[in-house]
C-alpha positions in Angstrom: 8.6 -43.8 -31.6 6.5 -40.8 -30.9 8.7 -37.5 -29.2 7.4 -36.4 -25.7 7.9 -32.9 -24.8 9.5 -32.3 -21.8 8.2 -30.7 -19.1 9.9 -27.6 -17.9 11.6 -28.1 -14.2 9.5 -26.5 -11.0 11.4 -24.8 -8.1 12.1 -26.0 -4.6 11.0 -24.3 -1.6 10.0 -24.5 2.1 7.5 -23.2 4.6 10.0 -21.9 7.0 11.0 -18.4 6.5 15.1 -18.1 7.2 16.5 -15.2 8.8 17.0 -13.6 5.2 14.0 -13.5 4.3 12.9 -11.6 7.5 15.8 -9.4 6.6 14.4 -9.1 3.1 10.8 -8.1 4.6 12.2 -5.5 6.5 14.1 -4.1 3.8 11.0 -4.0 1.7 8.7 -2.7 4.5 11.4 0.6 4.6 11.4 0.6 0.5 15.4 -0.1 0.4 15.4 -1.0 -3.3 11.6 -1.5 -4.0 11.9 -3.2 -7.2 14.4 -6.2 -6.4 12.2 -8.1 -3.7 10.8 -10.4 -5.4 11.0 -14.3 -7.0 11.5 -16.0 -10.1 7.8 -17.0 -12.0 7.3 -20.2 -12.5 5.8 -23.3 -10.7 7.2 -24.6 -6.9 7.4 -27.4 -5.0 6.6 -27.4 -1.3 6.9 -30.6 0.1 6.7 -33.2 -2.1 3.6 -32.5 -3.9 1.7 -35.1 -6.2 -0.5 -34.9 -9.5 -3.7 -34.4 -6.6 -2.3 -31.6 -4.7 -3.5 -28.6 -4.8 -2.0 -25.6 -7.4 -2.0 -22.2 -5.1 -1.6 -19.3 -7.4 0.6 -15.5 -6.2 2.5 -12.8 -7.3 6.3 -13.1 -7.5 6.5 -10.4 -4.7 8.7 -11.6 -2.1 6.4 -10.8 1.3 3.4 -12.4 -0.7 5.3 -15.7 -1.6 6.9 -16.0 1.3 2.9 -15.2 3.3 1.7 -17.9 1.2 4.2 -20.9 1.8 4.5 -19.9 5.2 1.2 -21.3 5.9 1.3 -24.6 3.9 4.0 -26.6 6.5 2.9 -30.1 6.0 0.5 -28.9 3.0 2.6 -30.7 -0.3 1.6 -28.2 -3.1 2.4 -26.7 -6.0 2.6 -22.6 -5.7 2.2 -21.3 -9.3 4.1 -17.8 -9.2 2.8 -14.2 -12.0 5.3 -12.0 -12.8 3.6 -8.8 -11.2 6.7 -6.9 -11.3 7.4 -7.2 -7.7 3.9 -5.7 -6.7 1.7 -7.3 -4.2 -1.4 -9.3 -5.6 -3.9 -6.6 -4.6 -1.7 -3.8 -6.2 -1.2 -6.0 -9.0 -4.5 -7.3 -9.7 -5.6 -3.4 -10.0 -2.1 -2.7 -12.0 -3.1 -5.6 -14.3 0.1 -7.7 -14.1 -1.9 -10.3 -11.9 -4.1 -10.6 -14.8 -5.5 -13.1 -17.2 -3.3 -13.2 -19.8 -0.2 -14.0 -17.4 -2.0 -16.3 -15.2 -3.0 -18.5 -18.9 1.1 -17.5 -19.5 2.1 -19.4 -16.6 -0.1 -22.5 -16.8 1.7 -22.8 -20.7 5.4 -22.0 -19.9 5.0 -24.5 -17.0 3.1 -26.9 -18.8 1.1 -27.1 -15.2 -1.5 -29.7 -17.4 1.0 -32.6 -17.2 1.9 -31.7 -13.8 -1.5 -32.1 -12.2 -4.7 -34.3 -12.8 -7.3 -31.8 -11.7 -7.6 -28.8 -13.2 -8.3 -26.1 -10.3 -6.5 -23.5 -9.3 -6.8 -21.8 -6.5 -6.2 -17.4 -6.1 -6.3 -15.2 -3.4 -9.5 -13.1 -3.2 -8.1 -9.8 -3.6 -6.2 -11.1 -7.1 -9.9 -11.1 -8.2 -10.4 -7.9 -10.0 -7.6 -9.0 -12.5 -8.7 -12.0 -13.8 -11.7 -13.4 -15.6 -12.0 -16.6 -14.4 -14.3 -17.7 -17.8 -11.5 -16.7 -19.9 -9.0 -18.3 -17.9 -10.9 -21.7 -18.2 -11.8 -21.4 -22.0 -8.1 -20.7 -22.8 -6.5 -22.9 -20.5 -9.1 -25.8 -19.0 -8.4 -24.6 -15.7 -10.9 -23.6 -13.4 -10.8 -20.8 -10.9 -11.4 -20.9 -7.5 -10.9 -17.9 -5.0 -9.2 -18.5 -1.6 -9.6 -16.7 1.7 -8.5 -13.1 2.1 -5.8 -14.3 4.2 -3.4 -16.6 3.7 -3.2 -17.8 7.0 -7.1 -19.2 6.5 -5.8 -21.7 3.7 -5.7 -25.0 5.8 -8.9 -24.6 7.3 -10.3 -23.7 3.8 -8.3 -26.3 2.1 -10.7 -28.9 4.1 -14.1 -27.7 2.3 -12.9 -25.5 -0.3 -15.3 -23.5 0.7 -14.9 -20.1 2.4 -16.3 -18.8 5.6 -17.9 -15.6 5.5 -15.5 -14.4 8.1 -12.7 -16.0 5.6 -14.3 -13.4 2.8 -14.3 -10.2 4.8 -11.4 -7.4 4.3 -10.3 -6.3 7.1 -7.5 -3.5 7.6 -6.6 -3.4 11.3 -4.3 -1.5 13.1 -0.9 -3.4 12.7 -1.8 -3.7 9.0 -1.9 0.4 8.7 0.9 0.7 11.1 3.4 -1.5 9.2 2.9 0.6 6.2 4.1 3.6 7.5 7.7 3.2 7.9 8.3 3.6 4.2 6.1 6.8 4.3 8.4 7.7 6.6 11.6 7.3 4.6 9.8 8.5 1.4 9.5 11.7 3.0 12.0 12.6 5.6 14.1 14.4 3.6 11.3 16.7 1.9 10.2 17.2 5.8 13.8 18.0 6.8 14.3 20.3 4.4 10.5 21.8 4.9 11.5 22.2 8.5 15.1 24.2 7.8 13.0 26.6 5.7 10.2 27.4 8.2 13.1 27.2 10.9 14.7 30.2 9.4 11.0 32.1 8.7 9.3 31.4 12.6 12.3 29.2 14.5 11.6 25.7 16.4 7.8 27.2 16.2 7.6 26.9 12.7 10.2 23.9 11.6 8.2 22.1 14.5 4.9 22.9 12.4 6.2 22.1 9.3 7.5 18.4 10.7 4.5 17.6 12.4 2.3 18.4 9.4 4.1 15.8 7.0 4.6 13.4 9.9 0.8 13.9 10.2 -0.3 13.0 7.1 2.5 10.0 6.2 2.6 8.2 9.6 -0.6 9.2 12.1 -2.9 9.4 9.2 -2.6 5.8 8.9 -3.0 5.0 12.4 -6.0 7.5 12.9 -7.9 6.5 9.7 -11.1 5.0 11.3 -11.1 7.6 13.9 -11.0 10.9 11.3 -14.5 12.2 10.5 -15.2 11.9 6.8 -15.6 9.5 4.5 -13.0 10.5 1.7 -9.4 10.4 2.0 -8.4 13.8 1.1 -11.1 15.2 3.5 -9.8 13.5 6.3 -6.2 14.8 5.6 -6.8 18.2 5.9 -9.0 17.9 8.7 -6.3 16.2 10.3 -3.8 19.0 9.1 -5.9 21.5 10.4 -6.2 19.9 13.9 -2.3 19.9 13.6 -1.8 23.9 13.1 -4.6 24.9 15.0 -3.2 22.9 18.4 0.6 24.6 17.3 -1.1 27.8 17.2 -3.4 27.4 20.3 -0.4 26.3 22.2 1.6 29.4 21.1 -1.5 31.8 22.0 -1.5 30.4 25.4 1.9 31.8 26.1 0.6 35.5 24.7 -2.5 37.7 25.2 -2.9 38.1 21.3 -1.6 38.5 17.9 0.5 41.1 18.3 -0.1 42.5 14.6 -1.1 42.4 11.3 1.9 40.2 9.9 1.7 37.8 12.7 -2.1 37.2 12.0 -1.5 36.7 8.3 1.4 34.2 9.3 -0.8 32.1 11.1 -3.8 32.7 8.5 -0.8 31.5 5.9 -0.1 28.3 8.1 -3.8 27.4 7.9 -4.2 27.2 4.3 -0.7 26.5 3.4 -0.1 23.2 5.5 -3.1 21.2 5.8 -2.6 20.5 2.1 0.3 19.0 2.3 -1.2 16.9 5.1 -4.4 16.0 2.5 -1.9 15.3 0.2 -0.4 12.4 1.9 -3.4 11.2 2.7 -4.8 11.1 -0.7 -1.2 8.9 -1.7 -2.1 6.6 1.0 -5.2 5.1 -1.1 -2.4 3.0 -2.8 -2.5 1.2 0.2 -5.4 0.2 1.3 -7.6 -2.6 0.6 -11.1 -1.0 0.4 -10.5 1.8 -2.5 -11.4 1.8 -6.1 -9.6 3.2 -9.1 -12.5 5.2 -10.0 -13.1 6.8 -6.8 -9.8 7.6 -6.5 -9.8 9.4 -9.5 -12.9 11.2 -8.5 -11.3 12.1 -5.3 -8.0 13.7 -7.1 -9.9 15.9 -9.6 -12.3 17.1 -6.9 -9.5 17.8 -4.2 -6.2 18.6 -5.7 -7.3 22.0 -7.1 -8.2 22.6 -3.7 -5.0 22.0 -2.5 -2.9 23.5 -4.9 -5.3 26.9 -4.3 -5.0 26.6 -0.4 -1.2 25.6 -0.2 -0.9 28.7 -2.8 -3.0 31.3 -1.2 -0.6 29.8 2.1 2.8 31.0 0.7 1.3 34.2 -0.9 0.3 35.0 2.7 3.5 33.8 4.3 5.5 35.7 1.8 3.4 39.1 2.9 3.9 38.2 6.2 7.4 38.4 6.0 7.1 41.5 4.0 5.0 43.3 6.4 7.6 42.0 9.2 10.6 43.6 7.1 8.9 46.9 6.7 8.0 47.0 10.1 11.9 46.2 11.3 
């Protein structure tokens, strides 16, 4: 009698989200323990999939698992889950973990070959950059396909497997940026607090307001603003936006005076100029991690090209500041 190997057992789960994993989004969306939202790899069972239904490939990311089988009710299928670490299947894809060499891991620890007859899988389009799909079916049999950008497009592409061109383009709308910025927010409210208690005690509610507004600039309105901001690189944009910032602080303090009333008050403001817009850029640059329409090179041609300038600007700033203060001392 011949041995059969056993294959190893697939997960259950379900298209309905339960109030926990709402909770779980949430938590995620804030960055409340970044690294623990996520599922076990391996192969899953929604409905009660046969060796004909289709194999739907993600990331063990909890918010892109739970995207995915949230739009297969009534759809049996098998959902073939990377380890990316917890990261996102764009994020991952670019990070390599949603990658070849775990997507051929996966098919083998699962044995997905004597789950299914056919031998297609089927990826989300922005997992693409990771994996070479002619490697993938030399090592494994399995051929490739690419999905809509959005899960939400899978049933209506699930009836051609064939996508739309409107099922192909990226978009990154207003929600989508808006969502992302509440764990800007938490990543730096306590740098802005404490940002804000130092330029309290330099230029009062004037300047703790300033030094709030240009963090809060450049980690929650850049986000929203993005299209809108002249430019075309990310850095560029931030300090435009920074500068828009200090200059409307400093308009609206001119309005309640004639003038600058001397030399240390015009440095302070030349000092605000150079020093905070940078920090504004800054932010800005960071937030290329979260788009869907940035490369890794030009990213890296954007941070050699702008973060001198920062560091030179946000310098020159606190030199100025610093006189500023002098000047005010001297003057009593």
């Amino acid at each position: 009698m011949s041995e059969t190997t056993a294959v190893p057992p697939s997960f259950s789960t379900q298209a309905e989200l339960t109030f926990a994993n709402h909770i779980d989004h949430f938590l995620a969306r804030v960055g409340y323990r970044r690294g623990s939202h996520r599922v076990t790899p391996g192969l899953y069972r929604i409905g009660n999939p046969g060796r004909s239904s289709p194999v739907f490939v993600t990331g063990n990311y909890t918010l892109s698992f739970d995207a995915l089988r949230s739009v297969l009710k009534g759809i049996p299928a098998h959902i073939l889950v990377l380890d990316t670490k917890g990261i996102n299947v764009w994020c991952a894809a670019g990070k390599g973990t949603f990658g070849t060499d775990e997507l051929v891991h996966q098919i083998e620890a699962t044995q997905l070959a004597g789950v299914v007859d056919h031998r297609s899988l089927v990826l989300p389009q922005l997992g693409a950059p990771g994996v070479s799909a002619h490697e993938v079916k030399k090592r494994s049999g399995f051929r490739v396909e690419y999905g809509p950008v959005r899960a939400r497009d899978l049933p209506e592409y699930l009836k051609t497997r064939k996508a739309t061109p409107e099922m192909r383009l990226v978009r990154f709308p207003l929600w989508e940026r808006f969502i992302l910025t509440p764990i800007e927010l938490v990543h730096t409210l306590l740098p802005m607090l404490a940002a804000a208690l130092v330029f309290y005690l330099i230029d009062g509610l004037f300047g703790a307001a300033l030094a709030a507004s240009s963090i809060l600039a450049g980690s929650a309105l850049f986000p929203i603003l993005l299209p809108w901001i002249p430019g075309h690189e990310f850095s560029l944009k931030g300090f435009i936006l920074g500068w828009t910032v200090v200059l409307f602080f400093t308009l609206a303090r001119l309005s309640g005076t004639s003038h600058l009333t001397g030399w240390s008050e015009l440095m302070q403001t030349a000092a605000y100029l150079l020093g905070l817009p940078p920090v504004t850029a800054f932010l800005a640059l960071n937030f290329t991690g979260s788009t869907t329409f940035t490369s890794p090179t030009a990213v890296r041609s954007e941070i050699f090209k702008y973060v001198p300038i920062m560091a030179w600007s946000c310098g020159a700033g606190i030199i100025l500041l610093i006189a500023s203060l002098v000047l005010r001392f001297m003057r009593g």
